[in-house]
N, C-alpha and C positions, 0 to 999 in steps of 0.2 A: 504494500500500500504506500502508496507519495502523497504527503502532502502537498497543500498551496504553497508554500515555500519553497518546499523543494522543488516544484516543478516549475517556480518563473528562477531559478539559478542558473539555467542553460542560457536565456535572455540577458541574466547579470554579468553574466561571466563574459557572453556575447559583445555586451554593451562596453565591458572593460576591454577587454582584446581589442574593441573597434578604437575605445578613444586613444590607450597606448598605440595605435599605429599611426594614429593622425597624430598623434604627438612626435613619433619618430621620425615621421615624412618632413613634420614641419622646421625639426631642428637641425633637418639632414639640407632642409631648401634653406635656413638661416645661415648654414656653416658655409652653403656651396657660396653665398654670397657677401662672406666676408673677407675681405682682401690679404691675404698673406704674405708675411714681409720675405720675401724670395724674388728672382731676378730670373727672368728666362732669354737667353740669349740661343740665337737664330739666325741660320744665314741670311747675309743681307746685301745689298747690291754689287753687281759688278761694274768694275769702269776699266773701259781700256785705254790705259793712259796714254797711248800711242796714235790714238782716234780720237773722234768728236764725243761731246756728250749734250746732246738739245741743239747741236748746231755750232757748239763753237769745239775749240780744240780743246783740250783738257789741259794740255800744258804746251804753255807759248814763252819763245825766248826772244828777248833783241837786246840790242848791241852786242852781236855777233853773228856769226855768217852761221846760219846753220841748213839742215837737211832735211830732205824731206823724212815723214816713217811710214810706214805699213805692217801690218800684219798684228801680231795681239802680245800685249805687255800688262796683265789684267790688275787692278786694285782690285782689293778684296776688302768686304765690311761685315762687320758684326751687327743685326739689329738685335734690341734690346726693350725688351719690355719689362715694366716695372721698375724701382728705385722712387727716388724724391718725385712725390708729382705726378707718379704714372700707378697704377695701380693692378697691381696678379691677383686673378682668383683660384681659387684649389681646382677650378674644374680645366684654368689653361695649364697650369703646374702639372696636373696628372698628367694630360695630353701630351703636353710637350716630353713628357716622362715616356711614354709609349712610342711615337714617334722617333727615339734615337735619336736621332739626328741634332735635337736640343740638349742643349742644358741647362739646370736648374739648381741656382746658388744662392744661399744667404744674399739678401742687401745688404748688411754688414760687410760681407768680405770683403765690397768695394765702395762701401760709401756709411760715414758715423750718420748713425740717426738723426743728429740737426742738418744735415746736407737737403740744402733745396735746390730744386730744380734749377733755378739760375747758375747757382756755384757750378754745378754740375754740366750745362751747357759752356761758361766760361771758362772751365779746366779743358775742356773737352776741346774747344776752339783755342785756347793755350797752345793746348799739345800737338795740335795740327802745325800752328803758325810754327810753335822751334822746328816739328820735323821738316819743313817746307826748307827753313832757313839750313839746317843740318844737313839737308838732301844735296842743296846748291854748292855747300861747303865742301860734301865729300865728293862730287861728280869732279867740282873742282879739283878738288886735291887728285883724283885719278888724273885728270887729263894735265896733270902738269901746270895748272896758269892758278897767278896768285888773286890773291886777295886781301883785303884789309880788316883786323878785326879788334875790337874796341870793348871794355868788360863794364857791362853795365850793370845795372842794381835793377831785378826784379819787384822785389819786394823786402819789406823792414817788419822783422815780426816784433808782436809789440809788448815791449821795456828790454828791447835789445841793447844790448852795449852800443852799439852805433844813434839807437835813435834818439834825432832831435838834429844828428849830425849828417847822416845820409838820408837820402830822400831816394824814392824808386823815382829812376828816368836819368838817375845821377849815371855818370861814366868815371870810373877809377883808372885814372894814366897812369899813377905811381904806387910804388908798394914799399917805402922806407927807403925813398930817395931813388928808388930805379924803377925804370920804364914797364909796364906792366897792361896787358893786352889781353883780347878774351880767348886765347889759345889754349888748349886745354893743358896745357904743358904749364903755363901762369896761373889757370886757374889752380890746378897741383899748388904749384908753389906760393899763392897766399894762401891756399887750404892750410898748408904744411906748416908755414912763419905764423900762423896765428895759433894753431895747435899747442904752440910753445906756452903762448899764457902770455908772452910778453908784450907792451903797449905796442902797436904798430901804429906807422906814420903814414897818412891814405891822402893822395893828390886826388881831387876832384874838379869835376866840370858839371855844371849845373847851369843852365839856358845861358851858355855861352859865359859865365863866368869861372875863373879858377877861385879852387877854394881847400886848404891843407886841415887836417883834422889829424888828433890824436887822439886814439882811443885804445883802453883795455882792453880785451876780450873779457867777456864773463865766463865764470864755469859754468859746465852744463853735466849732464849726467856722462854723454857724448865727448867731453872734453872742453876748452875754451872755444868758445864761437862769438864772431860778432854778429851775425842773429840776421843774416841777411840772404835773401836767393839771388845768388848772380847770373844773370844772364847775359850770354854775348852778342852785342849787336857788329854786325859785318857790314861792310863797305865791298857789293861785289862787281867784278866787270862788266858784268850782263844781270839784265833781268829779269826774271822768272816771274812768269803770274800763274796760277796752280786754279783753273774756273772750273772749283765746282763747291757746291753749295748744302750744306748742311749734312756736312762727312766731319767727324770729327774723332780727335787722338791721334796716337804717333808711330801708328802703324806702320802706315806706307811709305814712308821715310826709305828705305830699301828703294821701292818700283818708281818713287819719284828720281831718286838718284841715276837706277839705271834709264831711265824717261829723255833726261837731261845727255847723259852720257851720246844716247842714239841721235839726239838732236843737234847735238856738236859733232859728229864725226860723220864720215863717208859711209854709205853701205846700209844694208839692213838686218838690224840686231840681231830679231826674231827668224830671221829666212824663212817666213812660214808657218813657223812655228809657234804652234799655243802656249802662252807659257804665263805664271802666274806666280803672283810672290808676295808674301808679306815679310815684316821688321822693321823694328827701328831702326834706325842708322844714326851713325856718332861722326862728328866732321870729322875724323880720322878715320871713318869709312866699317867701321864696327857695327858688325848686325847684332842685334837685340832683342831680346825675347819677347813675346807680344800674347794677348791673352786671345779665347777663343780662334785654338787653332784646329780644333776638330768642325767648326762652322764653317772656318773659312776653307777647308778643305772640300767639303761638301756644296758650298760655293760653286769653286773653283771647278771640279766636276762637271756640276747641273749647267757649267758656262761652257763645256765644251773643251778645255785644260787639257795637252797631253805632258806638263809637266809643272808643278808646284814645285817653289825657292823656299825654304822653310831655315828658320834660324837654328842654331845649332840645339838648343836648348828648348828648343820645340818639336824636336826630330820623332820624338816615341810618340807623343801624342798624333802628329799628326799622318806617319807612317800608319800608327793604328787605326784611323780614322780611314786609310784611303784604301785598306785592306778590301780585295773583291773590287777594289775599282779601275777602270782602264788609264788611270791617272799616276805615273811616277812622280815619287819626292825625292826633292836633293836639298842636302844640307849646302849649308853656305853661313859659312862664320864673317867673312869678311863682304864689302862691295867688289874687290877686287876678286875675290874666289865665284862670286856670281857672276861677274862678266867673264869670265873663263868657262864658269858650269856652260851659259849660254852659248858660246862658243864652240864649244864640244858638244853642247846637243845640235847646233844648225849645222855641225858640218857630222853628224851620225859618228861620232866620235864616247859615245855615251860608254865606252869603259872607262874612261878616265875620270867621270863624276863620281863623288862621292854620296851613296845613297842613304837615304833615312832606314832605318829598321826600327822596328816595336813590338 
C-alpha cells in the first residue's frame, strides 16, 4: 500500500532533478561568458617585403642607386587576442586548445596586470621603430658603407641618479672626458664605467645646447645604475621608409635587413624562391630570439614557404612545428649566415645549410 506522500515523491524528486539542471546549465552559460585572463596567439598576416602591400612597396630606399626585386622575402606576424583591453572567453581558449595550431598563455607572462592597452600599443610600435633602425644599421654594416651614430637617452626612470639632470631626447657625446657614440661597443663601455659605482662625468646636448653633469650612480639590486634606457639614434646615408601599418614588435628586424641588402645590390636574392624569416637583428647583424615561433611557422606554410630562417634559439620549436610539412627550417644565428643560407638554397646548394631539428 503507498500512500499520498509517497506517491507525489516521484514528482518531488522530478521537480528537484529538473531545477538542479537548470541551475547547472545556467552556471555553465555564466562561466562560458566570463572573460579569462589568458592570451591566444594565432597566425597572423603575411607581407612580402620584397612586393607591394595595398599598392605601395613595402620597403623603399633613396639616396642611393638601388635595384629592382622579385620573387618572395615573407614577414611573418603573430595575431593576438586578448591582454589589456581585449578580452578571451573559455569557449575561444578551449578552441584555440583543439585546433593546435594556437597557443594559449597566461597574460601575465607578457604583460603586469596595470598594463593598458595604450602602453601596450606604444611598446609594441617602440619595438618596431628600433628594429627598422637596427635592420638599416646591420644591412649596412654587411655591405661595407658607414654610418653615423649618436647615444641618446630613451627614457629617465623615476628618482634615478640622473634625474633632474638628463632628460629623454638628451644625446651623451662624452663619457668622462672622451668621445662617446651609440655603438654598441660604447654602449658596453659606459654600461661597464658606471658598474664601478664611481661619479661619472656625462657631456650633453639638449635642443642644440651643451650641457656637463656629474653624477653618482645609485645602487641597485642589479649593481650601480644611472636609471636610464639609452637608445641610439643614427645618422644614415640612405633612407628607409618601412609602409606598412599596424605591424608591431621587433621581429622582423632579420627580413627587413635582408629587404634592404637585395635592394642595394645586383641580382635576385630569392631566385624564385619562397623563403620566409623571422628575428630580431642587432646593428652588429645578430639574430635574436622572437616569440611565437610555432604560429609563424604555420604562417609561413599556409603562405606557400618552401623555406623558413629561424633564429638559432628558436630552432626546436619551430622545426617541431613544421614536422609533416613541405616546409624546410634553417637556422641562422647571424645576418651574414642568412645571406649565405639564401644563397645556397637559390643556387640548390642546400647541403651546406645548416638545418633546424626538434
Amino acid at each position: 500500500m503507498t500512500t499520498s506522500a509517497q506517491a507525489k515523491s516521484p514528482k518531488k524528486r522530478l521537480h528537484v532533478t529538473t531545477l538542479s539542471t537548470l541551475v547547472t546549465y545556467g552556471l555553465v552559460i555564466i562561466a562560458a561568458l566570463i572573460p579569462v585572463p589568458y592570451l591566444v596567439e594565432m597566425p597572423g598576416p603575411v607581407f612580402n617585403t620584397l612586393g607591394e602591400h595595398e599598392g605601395t612597396e613595402v620597403v623603399t630606399i633613396s639616396g642611393a642607386k638601388t635595384y629592382p626585386t622579385s620573387g618572395t622575402l615573407d614577414m611573418l606576424t603573430v595575431a593576438v587576442a586578448g591582454g589589456p583591453g581585449r578580452q578571451v572567453y573559455p569557449s575561444q581558449a578551449l578552441w584555440s586548445v583543439v585546433k593546435k595550431k594556437d597557443t594559449v598563455v597566461p597574460s601575465e607572462a607578457y604583460y603586469p596586470l596595470t598594463t593598458t592597452r595604450d602602453q601596450v600599443t606604444q611598446e609594441n610600435n617602440a619595438q618596431m621603430a628600433s628594429s627598422q633602425d637596427y635592420a638599416v644599421a646591420a644591412a649596412l654594416n654587411h655591405l661595407g658603407k658607414k654610418y653615423e651614430t649618436q647615444l641618446g637617452v630613451g627614457s629617465v626612470a623615476k628618482g634615478a641618479a640622473v634625474e633632474g639632470a638628463v632628460e629623454p631626447g638628451d644625446i651623451i657625446t662624452a663619457l668622462n672626458g672622451e668621445k662617446i657614440t651609440g655603438s654598441a661597443e660604447d654602449i658596453t663601455r659606459m654600461q661597464d664605467t658606471v658598474a664601478k659605482g664611481d661619479p661619472v662625468e656625462l657631456d650633453i646636448e639638449r635642443d642644440g645646447k651643451k650641457l656637463h653633469e656629474k653624477i653618482t650612480p645609485k645602487g641597485t639590486a642589479d649593481g650601480p645604475k644611472l636609471g636610464v634606457v639609452l637608445a641610439p639614434k643614427y645618422d644614415f646615408p640612405i633612407e628607409v621608409k618601412f609602409n606598412l601599418e599596424d605591424v608591431g614588435g621587433p621581429s622582423a628586424g632579420l627580413v627587413f635587413a635582408l629587404t634592404i641588402i637585395d635592394k642595394l645590390e645586383p641580382g635576385d636574392m630569392t631566385n624564385g624562391k619562397r623563403i620566409a624569416g623571422t628575428g630580431q637583428i642587432t646593428e652588429d647583424g645578430t639574430v635574436r630570439p622572437i616569440g611565437g615561433a610555432r604560429q609563424k611557422v604555420v604562417a609561413a606554410n599556409e603562405a606557400g614557404n618552401d623555406y623558413f630562417l629561424s633564429p638559432a634559439d628558436n630552432c626546436a620549436e619551430a622545426a617541431q612545428a613544421a614536422k609533416g610539412l613541405d616546409m624546410k627550417v634553417v637556422r641562422v644565428d647571424t645576418l651574414d649566415t642568412a645571406v649565405d643560407a639564401i644563397d645556397a638554397i637559390t643556387h640548390d646548394d642546400i647541403g651546406t645549410v645548416t638545418m633546424c631539428s626538434g
